[in-house]
PLY file of the C-alpha trace (Angstrom):
ply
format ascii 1.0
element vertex 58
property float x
property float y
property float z
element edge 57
property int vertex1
property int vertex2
end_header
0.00 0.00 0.00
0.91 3.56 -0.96
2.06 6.50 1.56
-0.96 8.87 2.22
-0.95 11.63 -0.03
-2.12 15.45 1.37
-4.19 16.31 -1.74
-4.12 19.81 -0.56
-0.54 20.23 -0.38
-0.85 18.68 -4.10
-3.10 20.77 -5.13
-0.99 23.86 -4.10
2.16 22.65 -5.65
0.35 22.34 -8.71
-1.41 25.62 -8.66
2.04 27.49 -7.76
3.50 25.31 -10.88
1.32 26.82 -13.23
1.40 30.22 -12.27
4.88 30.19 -12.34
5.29 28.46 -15.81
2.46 31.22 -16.48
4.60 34.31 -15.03
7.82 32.57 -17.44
5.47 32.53 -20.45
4.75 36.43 -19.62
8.13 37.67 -19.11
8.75 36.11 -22.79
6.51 37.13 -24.42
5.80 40.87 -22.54
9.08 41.21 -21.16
11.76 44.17 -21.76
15.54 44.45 -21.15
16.45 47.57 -18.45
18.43 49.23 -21.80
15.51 48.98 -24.11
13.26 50.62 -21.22
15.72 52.95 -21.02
15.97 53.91 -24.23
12.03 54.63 -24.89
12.28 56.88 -21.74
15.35 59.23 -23.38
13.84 59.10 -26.80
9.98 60.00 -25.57
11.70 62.49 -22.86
13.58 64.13 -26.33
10.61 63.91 -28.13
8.70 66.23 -25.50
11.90 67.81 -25.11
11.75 69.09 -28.83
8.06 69.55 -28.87
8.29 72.23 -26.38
11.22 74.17 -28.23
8.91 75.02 -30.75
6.08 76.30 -29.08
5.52 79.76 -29.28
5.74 82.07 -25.81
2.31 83.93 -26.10
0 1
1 2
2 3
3 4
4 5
5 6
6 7
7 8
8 9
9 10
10 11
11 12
12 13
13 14
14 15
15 16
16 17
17 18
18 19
19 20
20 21
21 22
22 23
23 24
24 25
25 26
26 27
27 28
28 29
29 30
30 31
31 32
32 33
33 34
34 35
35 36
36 37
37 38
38 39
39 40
40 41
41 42
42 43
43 44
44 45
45 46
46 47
47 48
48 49
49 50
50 51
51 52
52 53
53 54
54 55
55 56
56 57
């Protein structure tokens, strides 16, 4: 005869499985380098940079 299983603790193990194969799918898929974050933050902080050079003082 088999060793008692705690079908809670299995249940959990599995749960916390998935999620985490779920959270490794994510950061594929979704996921950005600290450079290429980076980046979009200089270029969009140059693009409002330039926008406002050329407005007009009333």
């Amino acid at each position: 005869m088999g060793k008692p299983v705690n079908l809670n603790r299995f249940r959990k193990e599995k749960a916390r499985a998935d999620k985490k194969a779920r959270a490794d799918e994510n950061a594929i898929k979704f996921g950005r380098s600290k450079a290429d974050k980076e980046l979009d933050r200089a270029r969009s902080q140059k693009q409002e940079r330039d926008l406002s050079d050329h407005k007009r003082d009333p």
